[in-house]
C-alpha positions, 0 to 999 in steps of 0.5 A: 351368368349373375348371382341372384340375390336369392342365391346369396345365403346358399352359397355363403353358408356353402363357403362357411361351411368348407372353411376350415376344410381341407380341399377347398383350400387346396383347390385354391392354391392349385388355381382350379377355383372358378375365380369370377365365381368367387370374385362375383361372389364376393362383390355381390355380399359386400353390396348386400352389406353395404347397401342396407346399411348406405339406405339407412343413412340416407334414411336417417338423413331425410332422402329415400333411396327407391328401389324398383320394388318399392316404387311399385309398392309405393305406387299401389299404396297411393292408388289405394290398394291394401298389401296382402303378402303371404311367404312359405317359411324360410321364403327369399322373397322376403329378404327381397321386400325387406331390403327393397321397401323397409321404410315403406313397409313400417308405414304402410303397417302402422296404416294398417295397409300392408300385411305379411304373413308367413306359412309353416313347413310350406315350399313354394307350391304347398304340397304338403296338407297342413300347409295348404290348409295354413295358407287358406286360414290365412287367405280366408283372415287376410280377406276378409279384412 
């Protein structure tokens, strides 16, 4: 099974965290580390540093390097529809539209056609009240728009 994208910043700070420890290390040199894991890991953050930074370039020199992500975005836009994107706090999802759509988003903001808005100490089904009642300010403000 694949590492997914939103797993990344877990297991990096995992790694982080047990770099200067001990067991790991002897994990290492004894040959029981899970080496694909390691290797998948490892391939999958460098793409997740490389990437952005390839986009950019491209970016700057006038190509777009669409994403399937932003070509959906960009298909609603066209047909009109307002972007109304509401994260828990701490939410991946986020992470995901910003490296997929970044330069789509910057405009379809200054258009006033694009909102994200971020709900405090909120998982991802609400449970807590006062981020339910966060979240319905929120949906009553984005509405109304």
């Amino acid at each position: 099974m694949g590492i997914r994208d939103f797993e990344l910043k877990h297991i990096s700070s995992n790694y982080k965290n047990k770099l200067f420890s001990l067991e790991p290390w002897k994990k290492l040199l004894s040959g029981r580390l899970d080496y694909r894991f390691l290797w998948r890991f490892l391939a999958k953050h460098a793409r997740a540093l490389v990437v952005p930074l390839i986009k950019k370039m491209a970016e700057k020199t006038g190509f777009e390097l669409a994403t399937p992500l932003s070509r959906e975005l960009r298909q609603a836009a066209q047909g009109g529809t307002v972007l109304k994107f509401v994260f828990a706090e701490g939410d991946d999802g986020v992470d995901a539209l910003h490296r997929n759509a970044q330069s789509l988003m910057g405009t379809l903001q200054s258009q006033n056609r694009l909102s994200v808005d971020f709900v405090p100490a909120a998982d991802h089904t609400f449970t807590t009240f006062s981020a339910r009642e966060k979240l319905l300010q929120i949906l009553d403000r984005r509405i109304a728009m």
